[in-house]
Phi, psi and omega in degrees: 000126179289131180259076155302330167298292188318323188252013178332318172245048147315295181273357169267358171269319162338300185295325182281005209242323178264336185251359163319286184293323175316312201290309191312326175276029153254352190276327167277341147322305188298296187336299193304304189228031160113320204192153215284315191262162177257108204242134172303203173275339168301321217236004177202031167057134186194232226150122180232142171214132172260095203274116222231066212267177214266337226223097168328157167176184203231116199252130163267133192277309193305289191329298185306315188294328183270352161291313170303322195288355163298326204255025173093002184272141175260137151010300188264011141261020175213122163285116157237157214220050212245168227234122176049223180230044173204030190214132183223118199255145137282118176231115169263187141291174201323168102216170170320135191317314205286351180288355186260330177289317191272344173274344157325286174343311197272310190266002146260354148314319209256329200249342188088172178318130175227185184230139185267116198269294187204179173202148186194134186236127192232138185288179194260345198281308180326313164349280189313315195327291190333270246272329201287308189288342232214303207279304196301322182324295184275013197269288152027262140057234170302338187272314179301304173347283161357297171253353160306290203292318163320294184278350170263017183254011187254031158274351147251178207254151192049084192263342176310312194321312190280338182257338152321317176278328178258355175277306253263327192266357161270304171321296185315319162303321195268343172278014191240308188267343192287311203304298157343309160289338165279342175276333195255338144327323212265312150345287178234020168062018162310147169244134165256154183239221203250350170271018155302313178279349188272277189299347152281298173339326178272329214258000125005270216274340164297335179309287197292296175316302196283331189272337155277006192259287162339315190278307179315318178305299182296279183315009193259323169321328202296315183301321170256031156237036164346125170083003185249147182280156176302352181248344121358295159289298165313326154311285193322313172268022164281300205275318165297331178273342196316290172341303183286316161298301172307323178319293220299300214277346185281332176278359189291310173299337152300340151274354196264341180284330143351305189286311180317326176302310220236305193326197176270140173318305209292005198242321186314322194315305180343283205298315181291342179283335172305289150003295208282300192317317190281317156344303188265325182297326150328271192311302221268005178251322171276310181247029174227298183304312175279344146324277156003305151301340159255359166260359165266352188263346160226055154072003205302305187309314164292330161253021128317289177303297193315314190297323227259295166333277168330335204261318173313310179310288165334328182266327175291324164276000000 
């Protein structure tokens, strides 16, 4: 029988191994600019103008960006962004109705007839709303999670336990994915916008969803395996769900690499952070929460320490 508890923390070292370089490219981020991430114009005010132009062709982003730098722009107020070989999506800093007329003016010159599919300029206080608002959702949440699972475990002893174990294996997920946006931040100058936060939020809840459906199991067990040890049981119902878990996440992610593949530019970011968040999420229901309940159910973390404390003492008399 494969022994996924015995080896817990194999994947718990696994996990630190994957959210580790995230947190270091958001620290380097934070140096560089301020802030962990390369954050859109929702969230630090701009201009996005989306173009349609009539005549297929092949758009070089430099090319495009030194046409805006006629207008005072520098390589890092301008985004570009293009969606098939006729669509040119733009994200600047802030400007003015008549600076969006000459710059039209310049990029139909130069690129031929468009159509303006849209233009929208959003302040940075709107941003903060977002983020602010964004921050409470999920503190929310977490809080519910919490007491949902707690209250629907509470017929087994220590039920805290179990709504403990899944925001830690939900945390872990939402750290997989910001650190992934600060690394393709930093690579390829991805941005996050407000479907970034749309989609940590689903991948919440697919996290939170796969680890009770794992947790109900250890409970259906506790009750018919009396006298078996706890960490037994929790393999065991690991394992009876493994089938089930794997089904459920592979077709999601066989659709989403589809989306990624074959969709539209302007959605991948969306669809690969999904991609990514469901992914850990896979992993972090299976090999992080229930463990995670057998390394509290036998004290490990204290008598970790407790060890780790002694041997200093020892080295100090």
């Amino acid at each position: 029988m494969l022994d996924i508890v015995g080896k817990r923390y194999w994947y718990f070292a696994l996990s630190l191994l994957v959210i580790v370089p995230g947190l270091i490219a958001m620290g380097v981020h934070w140096a560089q600019k301020g802030e962990p991430f390369s954050l859109s114009i929702e969230f630090t005010g701009g201009t996005v103008l989306e173009l349609k132009f009539d005549k297929p062709q092949t758009f070089r982003s430099d090319e495009v960006a030194g046409i805006l730098s006629q207008f005072g722009m520098s390589p890092t107020d301008v985004s570009v962004q293009p969606s098939g070989n006729d669509t040119l999506v733009i994200r600047t800093k802030e400007i003015d109705n008549a600076t969006k007329v000459q710059i039209e003016d310049a990029l139909r010159a130069r690129y031929g007839n468009f159509t303006e599919q849209s233009a929208e300029s959003v302040g940075p206080a709107i941003g903060a709303e977002v983020t602010q608002r964004a921050s409470i959702a999920v503190a929310i949440a977490a809080l519910g999670i919490l007491l949902y699972i707690t209250w629907a475990f509470r017929h087994v002893p220590q039920p805290f336990r179990y709504g403990v174990a899944a925001i830690i294996a939900m945390v872990h997920d939402v750290l997989v994915v910001l650190g992934s946006a600060s690394i393709f931040g930093l690579l390829f100058g991805w941005e996050v916008d407000s479907l970034f936060l749309t989609a940590l939020l689903t991948v919440i809840g697919f996290s939170v969803h796969d680890t009770i459906v794992v947790f109900d199991r250890i409970r259906e067990n506790m009750a018919r395996m009396r006298g078996v040890r706890f960490e037994d049981v929790v393999n065991h119902s690991i394992l009876q769900t493994l089938d089930r878990s794997i089904n459920t996440q592979l077709t999601v992610l066989f659709t989403l690499a589809a989306l990624i593949l074959f969709g539209g530019v302007t959605v991948r970011h969306f669809v690969l952070t999904l991609f990514i968040g469901i992914l850990s999420g896979s992993y972090s229901s299976i090999f992080n929460a229930s463990p995670i309940l057998v390394v509290w159910e036998n004290h490990e973390v204290g008598k970790f320490f407790g060890r780790l404390f002694g041997r200093r003492s020892e080295a100090t008399v």
